[in-house]
Legacy VTK file of the C-alpha trace (Angstrom):
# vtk DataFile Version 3.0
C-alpha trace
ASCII
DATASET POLYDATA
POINTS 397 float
0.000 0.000 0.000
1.322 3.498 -1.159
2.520 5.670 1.930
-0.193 7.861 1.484
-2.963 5.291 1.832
-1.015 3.714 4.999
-1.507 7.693 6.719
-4.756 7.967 5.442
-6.229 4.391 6.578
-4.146 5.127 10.174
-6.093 8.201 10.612
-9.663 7.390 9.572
-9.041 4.005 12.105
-8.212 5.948 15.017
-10.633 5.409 17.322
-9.897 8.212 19.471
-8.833 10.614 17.126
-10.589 10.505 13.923
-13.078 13.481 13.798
-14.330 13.049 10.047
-12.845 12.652 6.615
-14.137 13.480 3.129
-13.800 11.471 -0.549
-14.560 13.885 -3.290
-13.763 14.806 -7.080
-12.644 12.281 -9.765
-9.126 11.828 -11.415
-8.982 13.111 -14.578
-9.838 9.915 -17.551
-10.848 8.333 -14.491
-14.839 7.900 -12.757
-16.149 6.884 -9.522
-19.967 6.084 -8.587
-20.378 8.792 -6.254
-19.207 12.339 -6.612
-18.210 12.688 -2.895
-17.873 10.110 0.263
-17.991 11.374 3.460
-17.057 9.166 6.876
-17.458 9.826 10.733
-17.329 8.089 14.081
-20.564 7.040 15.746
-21.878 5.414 18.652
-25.151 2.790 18.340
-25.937 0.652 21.365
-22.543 1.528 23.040
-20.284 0.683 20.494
-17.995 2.684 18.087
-19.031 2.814 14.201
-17.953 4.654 11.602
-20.747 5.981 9.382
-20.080 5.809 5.699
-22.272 8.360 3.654
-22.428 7.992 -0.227
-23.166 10.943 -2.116
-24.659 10.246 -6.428
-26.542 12.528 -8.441
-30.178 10.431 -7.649
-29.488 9.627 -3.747
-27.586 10.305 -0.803
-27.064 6.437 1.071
-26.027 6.237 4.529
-24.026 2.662 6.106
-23.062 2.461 9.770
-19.857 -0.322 10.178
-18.242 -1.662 13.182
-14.623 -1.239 13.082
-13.533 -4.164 11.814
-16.135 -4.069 8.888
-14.771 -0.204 7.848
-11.326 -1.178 7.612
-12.396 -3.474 4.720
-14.672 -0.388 3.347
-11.968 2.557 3.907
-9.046 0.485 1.764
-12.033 0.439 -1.444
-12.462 3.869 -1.014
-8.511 4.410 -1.060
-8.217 2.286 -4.110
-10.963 4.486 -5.965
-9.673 7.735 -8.305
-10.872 9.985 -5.861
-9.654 13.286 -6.822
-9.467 15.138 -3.180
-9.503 13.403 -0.018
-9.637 15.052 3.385
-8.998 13.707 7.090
-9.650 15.592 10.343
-7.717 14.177 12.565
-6.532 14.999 16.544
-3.581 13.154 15.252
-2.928 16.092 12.703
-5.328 16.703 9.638
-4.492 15.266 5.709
-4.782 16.329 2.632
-4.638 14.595 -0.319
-5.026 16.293 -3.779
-3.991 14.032 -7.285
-2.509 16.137 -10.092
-3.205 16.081 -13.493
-0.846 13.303 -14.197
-1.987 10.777 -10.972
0.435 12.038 -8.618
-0.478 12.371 -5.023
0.357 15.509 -3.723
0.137 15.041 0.244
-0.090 17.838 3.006
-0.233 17.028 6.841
-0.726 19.763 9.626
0.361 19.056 13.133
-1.798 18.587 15.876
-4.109 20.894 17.111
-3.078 22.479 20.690
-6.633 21.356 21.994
-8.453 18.458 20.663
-11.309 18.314 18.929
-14.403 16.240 20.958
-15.612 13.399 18.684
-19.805 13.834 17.931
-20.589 10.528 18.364
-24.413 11.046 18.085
-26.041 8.572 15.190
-28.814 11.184 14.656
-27.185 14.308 15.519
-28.709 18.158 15.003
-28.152 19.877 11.583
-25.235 22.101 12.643
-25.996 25.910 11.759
-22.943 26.905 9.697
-23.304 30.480 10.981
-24.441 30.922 14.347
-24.324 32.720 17.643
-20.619 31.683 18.275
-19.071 31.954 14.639
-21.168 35.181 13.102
-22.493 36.972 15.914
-21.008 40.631 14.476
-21.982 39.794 10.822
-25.672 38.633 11.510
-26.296 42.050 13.757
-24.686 44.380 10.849
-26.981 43.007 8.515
-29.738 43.380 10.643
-30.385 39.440 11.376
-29.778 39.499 14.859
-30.207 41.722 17.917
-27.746 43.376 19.466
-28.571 41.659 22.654
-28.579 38.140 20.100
-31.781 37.132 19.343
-32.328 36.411 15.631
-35.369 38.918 14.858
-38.854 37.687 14.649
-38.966 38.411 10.896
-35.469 37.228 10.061
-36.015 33.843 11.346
-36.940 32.216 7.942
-34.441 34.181 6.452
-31.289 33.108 8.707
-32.697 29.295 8.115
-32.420 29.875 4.538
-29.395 31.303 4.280
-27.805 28.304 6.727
-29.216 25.761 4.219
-27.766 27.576 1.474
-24.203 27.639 2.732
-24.768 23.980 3.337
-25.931 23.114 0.089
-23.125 25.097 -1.257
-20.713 23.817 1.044
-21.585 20.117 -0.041
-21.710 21.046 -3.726
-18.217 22.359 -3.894
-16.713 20.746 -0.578
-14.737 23.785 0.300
-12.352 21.881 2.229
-10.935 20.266 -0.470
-10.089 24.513 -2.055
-6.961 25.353 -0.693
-3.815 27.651 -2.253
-5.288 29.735 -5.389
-8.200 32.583 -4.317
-11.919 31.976 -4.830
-13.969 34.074 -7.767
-17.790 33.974 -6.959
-20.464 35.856 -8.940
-23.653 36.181 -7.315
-25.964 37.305 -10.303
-29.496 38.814 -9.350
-27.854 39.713 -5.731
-30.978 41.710 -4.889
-30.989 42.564 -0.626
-28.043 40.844 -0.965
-28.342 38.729 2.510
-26.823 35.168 0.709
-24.008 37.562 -0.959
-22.927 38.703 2.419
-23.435 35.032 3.980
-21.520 33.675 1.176
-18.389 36.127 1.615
-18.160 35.847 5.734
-18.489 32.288 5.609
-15.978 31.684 3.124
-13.586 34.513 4.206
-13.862 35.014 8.104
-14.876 31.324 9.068
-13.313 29.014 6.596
-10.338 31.464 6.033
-9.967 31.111 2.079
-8.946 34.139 0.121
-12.510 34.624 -1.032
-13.771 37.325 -3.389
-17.204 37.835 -3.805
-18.922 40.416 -7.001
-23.139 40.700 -6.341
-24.701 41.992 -9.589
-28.330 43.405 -9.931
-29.790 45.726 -11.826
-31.210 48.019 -8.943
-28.978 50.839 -8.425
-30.338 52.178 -5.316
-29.906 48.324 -3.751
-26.370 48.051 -5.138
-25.665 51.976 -3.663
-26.562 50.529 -0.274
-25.048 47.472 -0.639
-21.638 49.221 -1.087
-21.743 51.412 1.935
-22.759 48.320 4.327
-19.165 46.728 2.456
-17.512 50.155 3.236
-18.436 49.997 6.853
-17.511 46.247 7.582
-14.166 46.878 6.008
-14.199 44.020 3.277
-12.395 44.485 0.899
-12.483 41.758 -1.180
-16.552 42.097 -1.514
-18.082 44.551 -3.922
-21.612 45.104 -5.956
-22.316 45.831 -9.742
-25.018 47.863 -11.756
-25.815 45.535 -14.867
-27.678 43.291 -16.648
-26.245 39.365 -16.188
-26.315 38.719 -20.277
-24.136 41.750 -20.423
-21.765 41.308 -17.448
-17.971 41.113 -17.987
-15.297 40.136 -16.223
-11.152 39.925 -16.575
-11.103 37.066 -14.150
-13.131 33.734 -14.354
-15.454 33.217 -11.869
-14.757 29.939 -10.203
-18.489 29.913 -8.587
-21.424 31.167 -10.620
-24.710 31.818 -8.295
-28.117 32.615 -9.402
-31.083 32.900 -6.423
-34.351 33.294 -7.667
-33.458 35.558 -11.255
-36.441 35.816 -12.629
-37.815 33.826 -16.218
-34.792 33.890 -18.537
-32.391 35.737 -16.089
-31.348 32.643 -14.595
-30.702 30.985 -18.093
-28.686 34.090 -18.683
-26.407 33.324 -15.508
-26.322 29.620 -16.647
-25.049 30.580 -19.773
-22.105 32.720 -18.235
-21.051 29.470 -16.346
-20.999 27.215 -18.728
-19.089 29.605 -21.453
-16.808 30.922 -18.121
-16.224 26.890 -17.779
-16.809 27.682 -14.020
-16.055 24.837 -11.437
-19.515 25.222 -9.710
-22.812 26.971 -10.656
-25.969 26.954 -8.190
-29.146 28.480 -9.357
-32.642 28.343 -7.623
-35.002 29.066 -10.226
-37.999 31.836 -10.125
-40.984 32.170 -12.847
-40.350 30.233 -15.620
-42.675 31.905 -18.850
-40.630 31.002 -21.925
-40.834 27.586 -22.027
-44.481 27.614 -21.511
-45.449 30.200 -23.924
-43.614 28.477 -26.879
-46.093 25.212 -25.154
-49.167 27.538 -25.503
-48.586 27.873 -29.420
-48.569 24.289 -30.185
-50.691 21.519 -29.785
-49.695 19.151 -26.623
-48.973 15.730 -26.876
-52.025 13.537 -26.843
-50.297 11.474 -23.714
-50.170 14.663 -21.829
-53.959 16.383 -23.089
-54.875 15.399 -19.163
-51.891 17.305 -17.507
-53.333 20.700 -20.349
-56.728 20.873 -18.557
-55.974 22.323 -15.262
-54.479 25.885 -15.491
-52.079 25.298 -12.187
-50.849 21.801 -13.630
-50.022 23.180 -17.030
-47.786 26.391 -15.143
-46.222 23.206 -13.220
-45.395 20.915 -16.370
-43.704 24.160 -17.795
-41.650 24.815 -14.915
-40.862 21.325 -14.502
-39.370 20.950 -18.182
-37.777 24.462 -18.056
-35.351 23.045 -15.127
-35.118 19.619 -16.821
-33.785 21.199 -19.625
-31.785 23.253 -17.475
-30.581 20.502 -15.695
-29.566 18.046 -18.839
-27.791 20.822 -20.571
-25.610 20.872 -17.619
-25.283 17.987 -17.881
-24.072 17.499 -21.134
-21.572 20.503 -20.497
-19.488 18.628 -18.191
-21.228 19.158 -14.785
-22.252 16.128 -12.153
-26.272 18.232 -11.442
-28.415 17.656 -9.390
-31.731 18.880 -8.613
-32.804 19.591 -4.891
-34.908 21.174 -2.051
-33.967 24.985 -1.107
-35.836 25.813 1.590
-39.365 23.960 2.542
-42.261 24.443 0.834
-43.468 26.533 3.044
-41.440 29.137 3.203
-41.942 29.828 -1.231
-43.270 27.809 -3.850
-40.600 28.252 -5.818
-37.762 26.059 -3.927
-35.976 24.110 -6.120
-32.353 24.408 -6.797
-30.491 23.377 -9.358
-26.514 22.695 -8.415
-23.154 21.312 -10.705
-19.862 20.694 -11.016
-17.633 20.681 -13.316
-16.304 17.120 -13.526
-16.791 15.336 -16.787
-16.100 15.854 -20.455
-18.704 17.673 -22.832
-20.694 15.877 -25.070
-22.055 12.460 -22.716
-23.828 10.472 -24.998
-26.394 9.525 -22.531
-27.339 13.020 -21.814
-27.290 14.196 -25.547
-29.787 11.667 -26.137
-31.875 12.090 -23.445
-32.252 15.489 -24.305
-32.755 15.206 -28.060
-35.751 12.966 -27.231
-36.844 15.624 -24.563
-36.794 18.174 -27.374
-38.569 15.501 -29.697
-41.627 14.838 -27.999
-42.187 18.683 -26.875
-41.287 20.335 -30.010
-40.051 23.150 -28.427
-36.108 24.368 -28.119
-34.838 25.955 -24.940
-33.812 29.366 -24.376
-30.576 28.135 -22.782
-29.730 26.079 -25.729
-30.419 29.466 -27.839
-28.521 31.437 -25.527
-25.395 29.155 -25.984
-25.896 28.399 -29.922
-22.201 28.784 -31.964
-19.809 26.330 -30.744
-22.326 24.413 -28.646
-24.771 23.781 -31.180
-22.879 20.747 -32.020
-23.926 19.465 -28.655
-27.814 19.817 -28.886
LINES 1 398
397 0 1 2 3 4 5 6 7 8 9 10 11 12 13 14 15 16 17 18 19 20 21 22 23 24 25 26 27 28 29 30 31 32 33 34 35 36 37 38 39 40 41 42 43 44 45 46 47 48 49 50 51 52 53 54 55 56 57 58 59 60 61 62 63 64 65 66 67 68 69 70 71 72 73 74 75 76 77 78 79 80 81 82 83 84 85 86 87 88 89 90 91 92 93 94 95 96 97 98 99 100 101 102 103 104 105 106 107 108 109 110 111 112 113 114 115 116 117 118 119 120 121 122 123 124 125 126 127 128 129 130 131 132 133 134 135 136 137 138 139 140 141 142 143 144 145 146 147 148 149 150 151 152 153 154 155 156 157 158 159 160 161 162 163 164 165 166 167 168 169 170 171 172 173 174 175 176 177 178 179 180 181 182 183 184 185 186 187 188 189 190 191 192 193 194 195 196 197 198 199 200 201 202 203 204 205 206 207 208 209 210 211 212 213 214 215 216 217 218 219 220 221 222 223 224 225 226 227 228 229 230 231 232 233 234 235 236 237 238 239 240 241 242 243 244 245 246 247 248 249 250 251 252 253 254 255 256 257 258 259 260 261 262 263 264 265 266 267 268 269 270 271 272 273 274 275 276 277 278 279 280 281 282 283 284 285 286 287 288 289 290 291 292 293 294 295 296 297 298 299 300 301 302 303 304 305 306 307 308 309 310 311 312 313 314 315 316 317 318 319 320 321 322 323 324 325 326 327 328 329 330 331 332 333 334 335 336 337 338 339 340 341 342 343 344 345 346 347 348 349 350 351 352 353 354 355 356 357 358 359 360 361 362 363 364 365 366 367 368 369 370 371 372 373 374 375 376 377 378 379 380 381 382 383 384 385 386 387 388 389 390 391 392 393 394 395 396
């Protein structure tokens, strides 16, 4: 076993050490079934487990193994192309990033001064990624929280949304794995701006990476304000745009391309940037979705579908849904692992689906091409996105 492996397999195995460790990416020529793996000590009916949870684009799956079971399950993760792998560690944390060309390029910090308590709870509480103890200053100059620190009655929704968010994010692009070169995020359609300022202080003041954050709208008077509450904090590395996304430019490529509730064909617009930016990760949560079902409305349905056409709220639905499944396959068939998923709950707006990728693959997956031609087939319609991109990605479509 490679010296790497031997540190890695030491670590996770630790009994009294391990804290949690994290399998993510995919060598390049190479593929794995799941796009990240993440492992962590627990305790069910008194005895020490490690919990194994399995990340795909359908399904997240979760496995609890004694410790003599996991060290059979921890050597056929090491012999997988995993492109990243973390370990958090008491012992000292590893890193593990593969080059280009295979080679395993291996970092190890030294112990922490105080060690970290293992969370051995099998069904433990969703950790808030900022809270009371991490963001206290930030979430009172934004006007989240009191200054005595009590999240306001009528921010409540709004700090739970912005927690998922950063955890959604956070899993997307597992930010531990980012180290070295700085962090380019455009957050198109910023509007009040709360994620944009989330995004920034979580990436920047908690996780320490050299994080630089542009919010674009086209409100001036939003983006005015926005600016002086930057000003005031001091952060310099945060800053807000007048424009419209399709005509946004930028020097440097934006390695993180966010779109939160643009409306219709604004979000297709930010899409677009991505994919032609060839951004690592792009996160939209779509609003109102009318092009798609207008170009519907001018031609007959399909006569397996005439059912779906005679309820007003159904037929919005089936346009939204196919707007986003467009979305999502042309994604797809740019290179990026998507998925589709829950925002917030339902209850808090209709409209809570978000669409999240990665760049990991090639262009041009047959299995996604096809799927999408026969999308396009049976709707007779072609997709604003797929417009938007035409030229050199034609060929694709």
């Amino acid at each position: 076993m490679d010296d790497y492996k031997q540190l890695l397999q030491k670590r996770i195995l630790d009994r009294d050490g391990f804290i949690r460790a994290v399998f993510s990416g995919v060598q390049k020529g190479s593929s794995v079934q799941w796009f990240k793996v993440t492992l962590r000590p627990v305790e069910i009916k008194g005895e020490f487990n490690l919990q194994f949870s399995y990340f795909d684009e359908k399904k997240d799956t979760t496995k609890n193994y004694s410790l003599a079971d996991a060290l059979h399950k921890v050597n056929g993760l090491l012999a997988l192309p995993f492109r990243n792998v973390f370990v958090e560690s008491n012992a000292g944390n590893v890193q593990v990033n593969f080059s280009k060309k295979g080679k395993a390029l291996v970092s190890e910090s030294k112990p922490a001064s105080a060690p970290v308590s293992q969370n051995l709870s099998h069904d433990r509480d969703k950790p808030r990624l900022l809270s009371d103890e991490n963001a206290r200053p930030f979430l009172q100059a934004v006007g989240i929280m009191t200054q005595d620190g009590r999240i306001r009655a009528d921010m409540q929704r709004k700090y739970k949304q912005i927690n998922e968010f950063l955890r959604l994010l956070d899993e997307t692009a597992s930010f531990s794995t980012w180290t070295g070169s700085p962090i380019h995020i455009i957050d198109f359609g910023c509007g009040n701006a709360y994620l944009t300022f989330a995004v920034y202080f979580y990436l920047h003041d908690i996780l320490k990476l050299d994080t630089h954050v542009t919010g674009v709208d086209v409100n001036a008077d939003l983006i005015e304000r926005h600016q002086k509450k930057v000003e005031s904090l001091g952060w310099e590395q945060l800053s807000f745009q007048v424009d419209q996304i399709a005509d946004y430019q930028t020097d440097i490529t934006p390695d993180i391309v966010l779109a939160l509730h643009a409306c219709d064909t604004a979000t297709d617009d930010a899409l677009a940037k991505g994919i032609q930016w060839g951004s690592k990760v792009i996160v939209c949560a779509p609003c109102c979705q009318h092009e798609l079902q207008e170009q519907l409305s001018k031609i007959p349905a399909p006569d397996q579908m005439l059912p779906v056409f005679q309820d007003g709220i159904l037929s919005e639905r089936m346009g939204d849904i196919l707007t986003d499944t467009f979305r999502a396959t042309i994604l797809r068939i740019m290179g990026y692992r998507t998925d589709v998923t829950q925002f917030v709950p339902i209850e808090h707006t209709a409209k809570n689906l978000m669409i999240r990728s990665m760049r990991t693959a090639h262009v041009g997956n047959e299995r996604w091409v096809d799927e999408y031609r026969n999308l396009k087939s049976f709707w007779r319609v072609t997709p604003y996105l797929e417009r938007l991109l035409g030229g050199e990605y034609a060929k694709n479509f």
